[in-house]
C-alpha positions in Angstrom: 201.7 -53.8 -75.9 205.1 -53.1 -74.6 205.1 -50.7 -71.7 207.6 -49.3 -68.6 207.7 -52.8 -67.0 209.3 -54.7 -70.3 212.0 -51.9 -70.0 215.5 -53.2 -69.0 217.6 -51.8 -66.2 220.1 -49.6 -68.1 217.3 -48.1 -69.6 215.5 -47.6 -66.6 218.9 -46.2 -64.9 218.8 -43.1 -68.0 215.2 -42.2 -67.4 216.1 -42.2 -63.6 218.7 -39.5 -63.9 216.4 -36.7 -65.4 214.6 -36.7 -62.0 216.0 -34.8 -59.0 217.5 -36.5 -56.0 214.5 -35.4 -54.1 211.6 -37.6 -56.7 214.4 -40.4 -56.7 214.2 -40.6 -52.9 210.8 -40.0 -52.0 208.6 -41.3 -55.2 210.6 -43.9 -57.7 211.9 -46.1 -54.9 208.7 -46.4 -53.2 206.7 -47.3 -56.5 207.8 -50.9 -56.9 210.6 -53.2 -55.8 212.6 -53.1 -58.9 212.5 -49.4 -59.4 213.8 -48.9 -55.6 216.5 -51.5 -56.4 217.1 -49.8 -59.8 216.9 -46.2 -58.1 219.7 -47.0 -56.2 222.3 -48.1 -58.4 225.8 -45.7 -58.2 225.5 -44.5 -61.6 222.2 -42.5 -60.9 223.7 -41.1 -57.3 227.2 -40.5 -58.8 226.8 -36.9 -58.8 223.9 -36.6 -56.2 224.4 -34.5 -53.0 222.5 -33.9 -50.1 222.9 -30.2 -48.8 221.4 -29.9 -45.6 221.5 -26.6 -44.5 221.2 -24.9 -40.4 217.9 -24.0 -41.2 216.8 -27.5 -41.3 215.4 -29.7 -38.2 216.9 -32.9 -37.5 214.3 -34.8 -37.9 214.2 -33.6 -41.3 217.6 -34.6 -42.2 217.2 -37.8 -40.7 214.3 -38.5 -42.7 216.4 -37.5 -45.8 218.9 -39.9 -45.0 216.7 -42.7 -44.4 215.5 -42.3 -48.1 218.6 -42.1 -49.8 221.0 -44.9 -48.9 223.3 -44.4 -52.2 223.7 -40.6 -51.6 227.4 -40.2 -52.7 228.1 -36.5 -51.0 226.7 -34.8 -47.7 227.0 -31.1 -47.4 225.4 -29.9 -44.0 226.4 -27.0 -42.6 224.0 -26.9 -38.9 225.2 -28.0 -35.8 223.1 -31.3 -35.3 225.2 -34.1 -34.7 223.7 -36.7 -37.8 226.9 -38.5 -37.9 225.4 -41.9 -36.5 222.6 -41.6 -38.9 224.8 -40.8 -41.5 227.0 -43.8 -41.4 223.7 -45.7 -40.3 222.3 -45.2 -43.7 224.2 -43.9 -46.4 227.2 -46.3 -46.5 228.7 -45.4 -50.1 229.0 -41.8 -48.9 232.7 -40.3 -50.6 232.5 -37.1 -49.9 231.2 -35.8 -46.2 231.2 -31.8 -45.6 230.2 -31.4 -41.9 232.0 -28.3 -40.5 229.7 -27.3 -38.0 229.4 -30.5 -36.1 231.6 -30.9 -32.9 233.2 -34.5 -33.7 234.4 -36.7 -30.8 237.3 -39.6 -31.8 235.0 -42.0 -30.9 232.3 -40.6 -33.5 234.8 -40.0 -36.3 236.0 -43.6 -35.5 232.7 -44.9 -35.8 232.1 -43.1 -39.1 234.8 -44.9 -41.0 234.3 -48.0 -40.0 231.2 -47.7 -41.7 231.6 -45.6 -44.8 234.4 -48.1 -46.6 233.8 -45.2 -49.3 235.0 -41.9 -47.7 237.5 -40.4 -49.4 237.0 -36.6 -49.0 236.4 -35.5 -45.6 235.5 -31.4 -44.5 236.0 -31.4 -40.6 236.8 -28.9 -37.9 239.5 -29.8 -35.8 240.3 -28.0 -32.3 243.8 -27.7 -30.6 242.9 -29.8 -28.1 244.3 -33.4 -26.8 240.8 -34.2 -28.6 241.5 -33.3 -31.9 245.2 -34.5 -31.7 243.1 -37.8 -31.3 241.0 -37.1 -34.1 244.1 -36.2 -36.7 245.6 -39.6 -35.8 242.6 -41.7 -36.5 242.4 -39.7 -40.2 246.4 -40.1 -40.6 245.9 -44.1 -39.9 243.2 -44.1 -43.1 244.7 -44.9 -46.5 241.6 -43.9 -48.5 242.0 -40.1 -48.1 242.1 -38.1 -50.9 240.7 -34.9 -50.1 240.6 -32.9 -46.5 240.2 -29.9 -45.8 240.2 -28.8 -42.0 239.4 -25.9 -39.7 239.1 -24.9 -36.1 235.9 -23.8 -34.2 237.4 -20.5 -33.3 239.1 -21.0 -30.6 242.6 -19.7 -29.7 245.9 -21.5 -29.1 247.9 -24.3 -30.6 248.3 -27.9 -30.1 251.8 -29.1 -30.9 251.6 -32.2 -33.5 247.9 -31.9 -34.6 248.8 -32.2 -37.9 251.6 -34.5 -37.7 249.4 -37.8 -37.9 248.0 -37.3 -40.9 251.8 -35.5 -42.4 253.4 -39.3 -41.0 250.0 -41.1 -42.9 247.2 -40.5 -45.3 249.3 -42.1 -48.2 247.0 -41.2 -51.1 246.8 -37.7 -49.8 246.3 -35.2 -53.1 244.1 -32.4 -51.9 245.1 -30.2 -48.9 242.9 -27.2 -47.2 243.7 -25.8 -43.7 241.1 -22.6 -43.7 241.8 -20.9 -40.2 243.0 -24.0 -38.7 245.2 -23.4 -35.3 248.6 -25.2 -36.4 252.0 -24.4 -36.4 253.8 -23.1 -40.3 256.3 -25.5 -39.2 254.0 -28.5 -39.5 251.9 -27.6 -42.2 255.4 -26.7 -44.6 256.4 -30.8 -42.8 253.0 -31.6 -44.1 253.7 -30.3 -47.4 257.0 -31.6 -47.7 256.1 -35.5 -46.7 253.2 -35.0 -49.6 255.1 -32.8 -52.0 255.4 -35.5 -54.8 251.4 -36.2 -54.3 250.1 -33.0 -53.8 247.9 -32.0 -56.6 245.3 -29.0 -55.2 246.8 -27.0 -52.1 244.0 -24.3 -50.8 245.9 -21.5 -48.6 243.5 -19.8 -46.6 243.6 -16.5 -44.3 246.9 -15.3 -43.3 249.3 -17.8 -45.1 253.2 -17.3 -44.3 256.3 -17.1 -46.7 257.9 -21.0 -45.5 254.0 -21.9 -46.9 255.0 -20.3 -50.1 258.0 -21.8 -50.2 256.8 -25.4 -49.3 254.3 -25.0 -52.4 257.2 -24.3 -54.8 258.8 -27.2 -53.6 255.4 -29.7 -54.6 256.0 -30.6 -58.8 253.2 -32.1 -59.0 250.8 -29.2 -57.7 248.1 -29.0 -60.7 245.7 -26.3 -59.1 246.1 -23.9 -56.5 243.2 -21.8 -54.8 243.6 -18.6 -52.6 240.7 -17.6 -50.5 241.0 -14.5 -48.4 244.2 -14.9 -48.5 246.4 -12.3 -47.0 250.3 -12.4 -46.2 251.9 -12.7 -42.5 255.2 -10.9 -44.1 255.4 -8.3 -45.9 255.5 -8.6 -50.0 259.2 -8.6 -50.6 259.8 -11.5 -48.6 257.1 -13.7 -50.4 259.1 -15.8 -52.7 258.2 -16.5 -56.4 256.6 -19.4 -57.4 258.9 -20.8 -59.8 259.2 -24.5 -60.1 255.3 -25.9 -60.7 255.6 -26.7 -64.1 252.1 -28.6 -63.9 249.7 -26.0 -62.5 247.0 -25.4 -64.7 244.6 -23.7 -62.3 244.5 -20.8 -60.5 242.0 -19.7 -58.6 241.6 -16.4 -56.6 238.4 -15.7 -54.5 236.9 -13.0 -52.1 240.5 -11.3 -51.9 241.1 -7.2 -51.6 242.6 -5.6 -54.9 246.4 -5.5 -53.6 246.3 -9.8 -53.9 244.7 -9.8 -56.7 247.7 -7.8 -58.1 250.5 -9.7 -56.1 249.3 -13.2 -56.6 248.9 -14.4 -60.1 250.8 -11.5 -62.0 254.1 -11.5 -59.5 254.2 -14.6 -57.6 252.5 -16.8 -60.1 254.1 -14.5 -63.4 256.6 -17.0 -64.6 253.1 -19.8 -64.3 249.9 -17.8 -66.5 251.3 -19.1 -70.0 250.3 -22.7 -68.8 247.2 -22.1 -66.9 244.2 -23.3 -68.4 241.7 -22.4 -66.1 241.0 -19.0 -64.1 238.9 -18.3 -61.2 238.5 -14.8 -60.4 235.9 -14.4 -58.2 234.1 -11.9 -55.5 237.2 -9.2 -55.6 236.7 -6.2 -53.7 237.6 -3.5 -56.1 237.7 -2.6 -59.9 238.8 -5.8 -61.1 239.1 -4.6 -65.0 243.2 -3.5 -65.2 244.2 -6.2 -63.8 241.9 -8.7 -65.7 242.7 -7.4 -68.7 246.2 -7.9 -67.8 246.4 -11.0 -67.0 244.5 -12.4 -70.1 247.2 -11.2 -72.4 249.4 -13.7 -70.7 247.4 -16.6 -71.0 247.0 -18.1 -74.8 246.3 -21.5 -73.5 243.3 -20.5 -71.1 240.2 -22.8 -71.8 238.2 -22.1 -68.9 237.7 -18.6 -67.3 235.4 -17.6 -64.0 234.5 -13.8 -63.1 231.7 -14.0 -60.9 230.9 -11.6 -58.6 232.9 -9.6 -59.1 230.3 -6.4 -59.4 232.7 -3.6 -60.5 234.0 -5.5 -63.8 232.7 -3.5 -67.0 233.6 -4.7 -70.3 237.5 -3.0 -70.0 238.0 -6.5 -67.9 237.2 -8.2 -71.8 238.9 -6.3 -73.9 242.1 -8.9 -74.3 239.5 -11.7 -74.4 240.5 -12.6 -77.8 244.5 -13.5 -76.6 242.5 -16.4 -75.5 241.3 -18.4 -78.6 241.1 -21.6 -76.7 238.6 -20.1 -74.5 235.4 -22.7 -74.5 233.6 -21.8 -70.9 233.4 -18.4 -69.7 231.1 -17.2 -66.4 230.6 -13.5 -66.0 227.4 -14.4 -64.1 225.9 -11.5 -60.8 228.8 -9.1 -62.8 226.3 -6.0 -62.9 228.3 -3.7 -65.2 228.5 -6.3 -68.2 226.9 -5.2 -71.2 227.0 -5.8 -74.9 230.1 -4.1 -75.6 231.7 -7.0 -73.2 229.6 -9.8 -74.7 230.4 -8.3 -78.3 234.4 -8.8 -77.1 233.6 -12.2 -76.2 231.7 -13.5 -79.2 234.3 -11.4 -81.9 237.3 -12.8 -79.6 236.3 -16.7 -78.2 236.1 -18.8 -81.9 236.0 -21.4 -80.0 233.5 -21.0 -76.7 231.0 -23.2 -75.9 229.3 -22.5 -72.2 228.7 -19.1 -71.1 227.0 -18.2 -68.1 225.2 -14.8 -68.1 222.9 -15.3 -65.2 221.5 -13.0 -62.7 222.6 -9.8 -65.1 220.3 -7.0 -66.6 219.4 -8.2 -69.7 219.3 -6.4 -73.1 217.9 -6.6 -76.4 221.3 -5.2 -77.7 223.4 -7.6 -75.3 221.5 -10.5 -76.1 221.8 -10.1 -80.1 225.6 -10.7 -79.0 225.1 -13.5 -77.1 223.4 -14.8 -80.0 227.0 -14.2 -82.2 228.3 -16.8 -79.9 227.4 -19.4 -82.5 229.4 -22.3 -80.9 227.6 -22.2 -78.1 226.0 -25.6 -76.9 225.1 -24.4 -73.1 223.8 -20.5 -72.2 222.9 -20.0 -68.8 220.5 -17.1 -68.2 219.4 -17.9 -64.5 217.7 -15.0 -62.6 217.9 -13.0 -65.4 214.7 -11.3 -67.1 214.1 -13.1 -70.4 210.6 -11.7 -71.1 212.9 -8.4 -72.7 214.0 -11.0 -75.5 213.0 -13.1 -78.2 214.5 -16.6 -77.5 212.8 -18.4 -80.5 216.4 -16.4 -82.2 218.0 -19.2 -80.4 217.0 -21.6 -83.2 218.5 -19.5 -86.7 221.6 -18.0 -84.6 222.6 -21.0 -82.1 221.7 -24.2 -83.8 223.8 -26.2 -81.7 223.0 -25.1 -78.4 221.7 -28.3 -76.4 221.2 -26.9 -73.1 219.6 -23.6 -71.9 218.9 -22.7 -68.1 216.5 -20.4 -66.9 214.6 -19.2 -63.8 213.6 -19.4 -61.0 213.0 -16.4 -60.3 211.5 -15.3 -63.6 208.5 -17.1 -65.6 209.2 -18.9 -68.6 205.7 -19.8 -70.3 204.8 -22.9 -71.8 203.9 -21.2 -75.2 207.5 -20.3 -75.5 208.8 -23.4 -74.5 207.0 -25.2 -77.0 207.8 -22.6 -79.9 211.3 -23.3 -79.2 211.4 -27.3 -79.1 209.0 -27.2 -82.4 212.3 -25.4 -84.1 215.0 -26.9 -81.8 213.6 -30.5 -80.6 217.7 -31.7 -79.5 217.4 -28.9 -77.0 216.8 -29.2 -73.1 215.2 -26.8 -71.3 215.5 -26.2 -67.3 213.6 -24.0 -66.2 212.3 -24.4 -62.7 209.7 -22.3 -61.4 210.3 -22.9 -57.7 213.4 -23.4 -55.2 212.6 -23.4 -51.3 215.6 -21.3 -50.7 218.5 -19.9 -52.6 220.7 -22.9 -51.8 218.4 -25.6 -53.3 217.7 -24.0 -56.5 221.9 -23.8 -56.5 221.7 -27.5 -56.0 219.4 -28.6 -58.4 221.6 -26.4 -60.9 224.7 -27.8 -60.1 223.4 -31.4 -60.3 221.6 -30.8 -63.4 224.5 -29.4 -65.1 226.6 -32.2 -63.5 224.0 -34.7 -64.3 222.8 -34.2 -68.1 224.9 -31.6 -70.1 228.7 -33.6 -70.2 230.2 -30.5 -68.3 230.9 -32.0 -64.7 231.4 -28.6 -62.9 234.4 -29.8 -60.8 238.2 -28.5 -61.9 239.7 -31.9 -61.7 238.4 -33.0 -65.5 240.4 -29.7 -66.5 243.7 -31.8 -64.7 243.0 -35.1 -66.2 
């Protein structure tokens, strides 16, 4: 009789990537030798990340480490210095988030020597002889793509901290200085030594007009991301952007009212009709004139993100349907959305195919629109109360829908879950019962959805 053992590898490698990064670590590798040698094969850590948060001891994270030597992203946000056991034993690490962590040269050094891999680096950098050191061992490394940098905090300026990496970093396309201490005059130098690479630029905090200006001069700028953002001149002087004919993304986050206004309907006006993907999020304010808006001027939109924002009310939808390209919409912690803004989207969006409602009241009434969404093939309901509705509807109304995610927070019981795979057996169901903290349950989400549903939840594949 054939069983697990006769399996090959690449079948092996498919069952593997059902499981979470945490059974992958801590139970497949240590059944047998070939499943530890088949656990670790890039394909199944791909999309894998390690967020290690302050809470957690180092110990713990070392431990974590130890068992996951093809971990392809770290995201730790303490202040433990886990550098040395990170490049001790994850060496195909890409992407390495450690903002907290005060780096020395000789650490950061170390680090890339041993992670041949790095690509995307998340640092904080201090305007000190120190972290002038720091910038010119990043600028002397051809295999950045991605850095975004900050400072710790503390005041002043160090003259040419960012003029390393502005002389180097050759394959440089993603830029982020959130709060870092540098001159405008070496960032726009930085901007204009990269302007004909420079795909995503990410102005944070007070970001000045010759900023502005330096972006309008990058063509190849695909995606720009405002966090927030406020101006060091006032409005008038701000100029227009008018020459990135390839942005496709916009993205606007945690911003008052008055930038949500003056950035993408007057500097970015002359851009909306070619933007394909919006990010509205976490807008303090009534978001829904503006919205509204701004969707009128954007036929070609495909993907559209509103959450957070806890004042938008279905007036934010009613244009919805200028978008017929529309095939992912998130309108997930919005409190005020109810079925009048679902009906808008399901009598408006022909075409949509992921919609996130999660973590708002749910509705008999506003689900019976949700079921009108007929295209869909993933609904996210997460933190949301579905023991109000009758999901087995999913099955006559939705007969295409491949993924649905539910929970944590609220039961799903097995009854149901078998009711619906007896009608719908092409459908997956997550529903996870139990997250330590807020934080993992948003990573097992995000690699779930990265992992098994085709959507990869990063912007770039919008670009591509």
């Amino acid at each position: 009789m054939t069983g697990i053992d006769d399996l090959p590898d690449k079948i092996l490698v498919k069952i593997f990537l059902y499981f979470p990064n945490g059974d992958m670590a801590h139970t497949i590798r240590k059944v047998c030798t070939r499943w530890r040698k088949v656990s670790e094969k890039y394909k199944i850590w791909k999309y894998c990340s390690l967020w290690a948060y302050a809470g957690m001891t180092e110990n713990s994270i070392v431990l974590k480490l130890k068992a996951m030597p093809a971990l392809d992203v770290l995201m730790y946000f303490g202040r433990y210095n886990v550098l040395k056991s990170v490049s001790e034993h994850c060496r195909r690490i890409a992407l390495l988030c450690v903002p907290n962590i005060h780096i020395t040269a000789d650490v950061l050094q170390l680090v890339m020597d041993r992670l041949p891999m790095l690509s995307h680096l998340i640092i904080s950098v201090n305007p000190t002889p120190e972290g002038l050191q720091i910038t010119r061992i990043i600028g002397k490394s051809g295999n950045f793509q991605s850095l975004e940098l900050r400072s710790f905090g503390q005041e002043g300026i160090m003259d040419g901290l960012l003029m390393p990496i502005a002389e180097g970093c050759p394959n440089l396309k993603y830029l982020k200085c959130a709060n870092f201490n540098c001159r405008d005059s070496e960032l726009c130098y930085l901007m204009h030594r990269k302007s004909c690479q420079l795909i995503t630029y990410l102005p944070t905090g007070v970001v000045s007009a010759s900023t502005i200006q330096a972006l309008n001069q990058c063509p190849n700028v695909k995606r720009v991301v405002f966090t927030r953002t406020s101006f060091k001149e006032p409005f008038p002087e701000i100029p227009h952007i008018t020459r990135l004919p390839k942005l496709r993304i916009l993205e606007v986050l945690k911003c008052n009212y008055p930038m949500l206004h003056l950035i993408p309907l007057t500097l970015f006006r002359n851009t909306l009709s070619h933007l394909i993907y919006i990010r509205i999020c976490e807008i303090f304010g009534n978001v829904d004139f503006l919205i509204s808006k701004i969707l009128l001027k954007c036929p070609l939109l495909k993907r559209l993100d509103l959450e957070k924002n806890h004042e938008l009310t279905c007036e934010a939808l009613r244009n919805i349907s200028s978008c017929k390209l529309l095939t992912r919409l998130s309108v997930s912690h919005c409190q005020n959305v109810d079925k009048k803004a679902i009906q808008y989207v399901a009598e408006g969006c022909p075409q949509l195919q992921h919609l996130d409602v999660s973590g708002i009241p749910m509705s008999d009434e506003l689900f019976r629109q949700i079921l009108r969404c007929r295209t869909l093939t993933l609904l996210m309901m997460t933190f949301t109360d579905v023991s109000v509705i009758d999901l087995d509807l999913i099955s006559t109304n939705i007969p295409g829908l491949k993924e649905l995610l539910i929970g944590p927070k609220y039961k799903f019981g097995h009854d149901c879950t078998r009711d619906i795979k007896q009608h719908m057996p092409h459908l997956n169901i997550w529903a996870p019962q139990f997250a330590s903290d807020i934080q993992d349950y948003y990573t097992q989400k995000y690699e779930y959805v990265n992992l098994h549903t085709g959507y990869k939840d990063d912007p770039s594949d919008l670009m591509k």
